[in-house]
N, C-alpha and C positions, 0 to 999 in steps of 0.2 A: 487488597491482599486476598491470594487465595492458599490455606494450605500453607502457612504461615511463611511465602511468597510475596516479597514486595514486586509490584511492580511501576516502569514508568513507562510512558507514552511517549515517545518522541514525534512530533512534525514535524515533516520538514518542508520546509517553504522558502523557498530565496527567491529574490525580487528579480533575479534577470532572464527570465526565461523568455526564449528567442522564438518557439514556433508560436507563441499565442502570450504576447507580451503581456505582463501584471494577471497571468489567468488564476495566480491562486487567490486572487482578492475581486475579480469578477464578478457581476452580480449572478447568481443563482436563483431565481423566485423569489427576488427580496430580498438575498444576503448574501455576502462573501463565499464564494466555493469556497475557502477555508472554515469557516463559519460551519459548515455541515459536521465535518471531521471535529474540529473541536467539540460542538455538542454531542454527535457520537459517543465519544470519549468520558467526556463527564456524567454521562448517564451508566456510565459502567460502575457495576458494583467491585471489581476488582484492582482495577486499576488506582494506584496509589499517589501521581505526580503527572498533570496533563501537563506538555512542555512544547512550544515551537518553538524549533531552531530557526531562526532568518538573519538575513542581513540587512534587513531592508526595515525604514523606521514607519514609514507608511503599516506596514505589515503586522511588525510587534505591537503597534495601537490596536488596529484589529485585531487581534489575536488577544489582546489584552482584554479588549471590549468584552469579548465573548468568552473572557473568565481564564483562559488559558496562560500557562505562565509563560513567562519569556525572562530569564534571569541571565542573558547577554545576549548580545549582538554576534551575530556569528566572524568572526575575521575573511577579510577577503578571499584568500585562499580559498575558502572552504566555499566558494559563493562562484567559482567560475565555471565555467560550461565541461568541463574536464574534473573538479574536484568529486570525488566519487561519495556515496551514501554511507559507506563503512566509517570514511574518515571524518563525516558529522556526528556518526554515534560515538566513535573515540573522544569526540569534542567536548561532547556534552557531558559522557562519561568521568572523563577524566574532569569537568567543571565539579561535580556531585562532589567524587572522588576527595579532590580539595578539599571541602568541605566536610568531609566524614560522613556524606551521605550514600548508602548502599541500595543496588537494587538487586534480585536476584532474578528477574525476566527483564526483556524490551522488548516491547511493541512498536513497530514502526506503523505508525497508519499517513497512508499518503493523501494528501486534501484530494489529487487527482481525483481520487475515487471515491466518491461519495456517496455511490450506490452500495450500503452498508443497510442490510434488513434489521428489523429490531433484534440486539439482541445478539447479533455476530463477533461482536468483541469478544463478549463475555462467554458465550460457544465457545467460541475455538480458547481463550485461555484456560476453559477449564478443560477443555481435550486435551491439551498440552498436558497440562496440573495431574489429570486423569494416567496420562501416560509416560508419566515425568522417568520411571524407570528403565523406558525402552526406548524414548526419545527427546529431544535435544531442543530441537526445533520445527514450528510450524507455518505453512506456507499456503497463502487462499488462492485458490486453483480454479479456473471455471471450463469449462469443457469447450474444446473449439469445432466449431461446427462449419462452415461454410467455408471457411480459411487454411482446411485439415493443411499439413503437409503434403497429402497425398496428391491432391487438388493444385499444389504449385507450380508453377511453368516458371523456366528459364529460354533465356535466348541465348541460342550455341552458331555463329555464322550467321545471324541474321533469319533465322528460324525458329519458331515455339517448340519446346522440346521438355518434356517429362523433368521435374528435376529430380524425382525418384530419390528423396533424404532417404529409405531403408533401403533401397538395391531393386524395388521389387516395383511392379507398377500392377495398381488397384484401378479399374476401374468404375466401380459399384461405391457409392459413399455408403450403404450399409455394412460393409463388409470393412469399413477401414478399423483398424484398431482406433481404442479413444485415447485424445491426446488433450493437453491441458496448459493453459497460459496462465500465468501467475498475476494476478489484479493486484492492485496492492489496497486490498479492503481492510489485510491484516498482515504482516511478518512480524511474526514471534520466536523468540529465542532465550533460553539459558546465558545468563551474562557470561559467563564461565568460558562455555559453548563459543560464540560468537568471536567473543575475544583472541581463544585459541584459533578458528580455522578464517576469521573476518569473511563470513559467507553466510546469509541464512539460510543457503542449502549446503547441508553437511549431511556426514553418512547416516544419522538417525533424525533425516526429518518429515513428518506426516503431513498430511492433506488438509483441509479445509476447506470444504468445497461450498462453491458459492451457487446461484441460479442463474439459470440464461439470464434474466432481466439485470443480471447487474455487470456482464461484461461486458462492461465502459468505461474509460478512463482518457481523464481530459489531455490530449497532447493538443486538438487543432479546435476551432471553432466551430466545424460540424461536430465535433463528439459531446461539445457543450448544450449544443442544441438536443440531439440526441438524448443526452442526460435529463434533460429539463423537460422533453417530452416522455421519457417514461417514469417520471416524477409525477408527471402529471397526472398519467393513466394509472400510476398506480395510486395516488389521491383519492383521483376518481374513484376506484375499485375498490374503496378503503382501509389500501392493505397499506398507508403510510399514511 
């Protein structure tokens, strides 16, 4: 609780993901990529209810191992390659709900990304807590650097050609304006918020900006590798 703010955690985790099959329960340096996110989670001093949403019974054991709650099974629907993120938070929501249990934030934190420095949950919740007057919702942003827009080609005819997203073609990368990809280290939002526009970017939401070392996020089995070595180096460096 911050700022007499409940808040809950939701993860989301379903077993059927297709590019990198079972990857939220993958070994990690010893442990379940989901495993990182939930201790994440419970080292936060604000957060009020660690919860993984799954479908999958393999998963909720894990997830349970490592302290996280799982107080249902998510229904199939909500578990196909098409069920969207909103309508697992309505899920879960409306399970609390039920109950007579209220939260007044949700943090979505995704296992994918487990490069979460110490201490980023609880950062951005209280930025949000901090700024609660003049916004809604917050979103963890890392800066894109090699990938700009600027820098993207399309094929027009069977030829490389500008795809020029602003109209304009840059060819100096210092000179690009900066642009930003949303990790899912953190998505934070006003229950209230979320509910009314089901988006967590709505017209009052701020930033959260995260470090190069941490935009990664597991879709394929190079980005796991990748993760795992700058896990490594940062061990080493003894910044984890």
């Amino acid at each position: 609780m911050i700022q007499d703010k409940t808040i809950l955690a939701l993860i989301p985790a379903r077993g059927g993901s297709k590019g990198l099959p079972r990857k939220n329960i993958l070994p990690l340096l010893g442990k379940p990529l989901l495993a990182w996110t939930i201790e994440q989670a419970l080292a936060s001093q604000y957060l009020d209810k660690v919860m993984v949403s799954t479908d999958d019974e393999e998963i909720a054991r894990i997830a349970r191992d490592y302290s996280a709650e799982v107080p249902f099974l998510r229904p199939a629907e909500l578990a196909t390659d098409t069920a969207t993120t909103i309508a697992v938070i309505h899920h879960a929501l409306a399970f609390y709900k039920e109950r007579g249990i209220g939260f007044n934030y949700l943090a979505l934190l995704e296992p994918t990304s487990p490069l979460r420095a110490e201490g980023d949950i609880d950062k951005s919740i209280k930025l949000l807590a901090d700024h609660e007057a003049e916004a809604d919702s917050l979103v963890s942003l890392g800066e894109v650097h090699m990938e700009h827009p600027s820098l993207i080609k399309k094929i027009e005819n069977n030829y490389v050609k500008p795809y020029e997203p602003t109209g304009e073609i840059i060819t100096r990368r210092q000179d690009f304006s900066k642009v930003y990809f949303p990790y899912g280290v953190i998505y934070l939002s006003k229950i209230t918020s979320l509910e009314a526009t089901n988006t967590f970017y709505q017209e009052r939401t701020i930033p959260f900006f995260i470090q190069r070392w941490q935009n990664y996020e597991v879709d394929d089995i190079y980005d796991l590798k990748c993760i795992e070595a700058v896990i490594n180096c940062k061990i080493h460096q003894g910044d984890l």
